[in-house]
N, C-alpha and C positions, 0 to 999 in steps of 0.2 A: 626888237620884234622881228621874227622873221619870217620873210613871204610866203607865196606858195613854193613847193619841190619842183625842178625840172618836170618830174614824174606824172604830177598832178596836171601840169600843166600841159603835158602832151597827150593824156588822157581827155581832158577839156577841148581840145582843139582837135582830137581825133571824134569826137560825140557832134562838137559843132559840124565838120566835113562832113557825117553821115546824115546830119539832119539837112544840110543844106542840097545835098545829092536826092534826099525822099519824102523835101518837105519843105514845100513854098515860104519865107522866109516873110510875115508879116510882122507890123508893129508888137501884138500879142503876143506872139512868138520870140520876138526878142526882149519883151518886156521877162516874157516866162522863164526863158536864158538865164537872162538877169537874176533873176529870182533864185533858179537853180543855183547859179555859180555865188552867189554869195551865201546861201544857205551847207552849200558845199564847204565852204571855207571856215563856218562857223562850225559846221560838223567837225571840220578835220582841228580845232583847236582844241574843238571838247575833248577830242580822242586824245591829242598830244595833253592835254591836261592829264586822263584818266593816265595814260602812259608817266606821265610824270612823277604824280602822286597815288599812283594805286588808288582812284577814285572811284569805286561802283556807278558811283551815281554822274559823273561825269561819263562814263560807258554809257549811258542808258540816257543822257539827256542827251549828246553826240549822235546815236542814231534816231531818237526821236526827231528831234533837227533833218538831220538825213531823208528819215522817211515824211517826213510835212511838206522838205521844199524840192530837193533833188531828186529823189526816184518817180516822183507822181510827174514830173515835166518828161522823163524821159520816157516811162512808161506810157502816158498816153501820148506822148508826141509820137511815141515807134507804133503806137494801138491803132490811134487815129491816119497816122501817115503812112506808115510803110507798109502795111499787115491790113486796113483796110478795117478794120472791127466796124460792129456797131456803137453810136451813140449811148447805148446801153451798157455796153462792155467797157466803155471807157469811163463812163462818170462810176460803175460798180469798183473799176479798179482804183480809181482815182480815191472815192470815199474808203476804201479798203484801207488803204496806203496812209490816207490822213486817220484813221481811228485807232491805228497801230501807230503812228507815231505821236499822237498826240496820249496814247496809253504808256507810251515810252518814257515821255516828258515826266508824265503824272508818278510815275514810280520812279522817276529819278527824284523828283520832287517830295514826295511824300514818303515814299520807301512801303508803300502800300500792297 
């Protein structure tokens, strides 16, 4: 089994440095991390999967994964943190984010 890339991982640790430079560092917050960086990791197997075996549906379950766990944390963590939005602009993008990846799942899923 093999780990994360160099790559991956200085990408992770460059995302972490900018959150912690524009964004107070709570439980939630690293709970959310959390959340991302392993949702991350599950994305990036799907992909190596789709990579492997010319999988459609493994493309399309890889970014639905992607968009449910990873981009809604960094998106509203840069919406809410850095950029100042409103509470409205965030839960909009946030729902946005999860109805496209979880549309993603479903048509890897069912080919619909």
């Amino acid at each position: 089994m093999s780990g994360l890339s160099p790559g991956l991982l200085s990408v992770v640790a460059a995302v972490f440095e900018v959150l912690q430079t524009t964004v107070s560092v709570t439980p939630a917050t690293v709970a959310r991390s959390l959340t991302a960086t392993v949702g991350l990791f599950v994305a990036y197997q799907a992909y190596r999967g789709y990579r492997r075996n010319d999988s459609r549906p493994m493309l399309f379950l890889g970014l639905g994964i992607f968009l449910v766990t990873a981009l809604p944390f960094v998106v509203t963590t840069l919406l809410a943190g850095a950029l100042g939005a409103s509470d409205a602009a965030v839960v909009l993008a946030w729902t946005v984010l999860e109805i496209l990846g979880l549309g993603s799942i479903l048509y890897a899923l069912t080919g619909a």
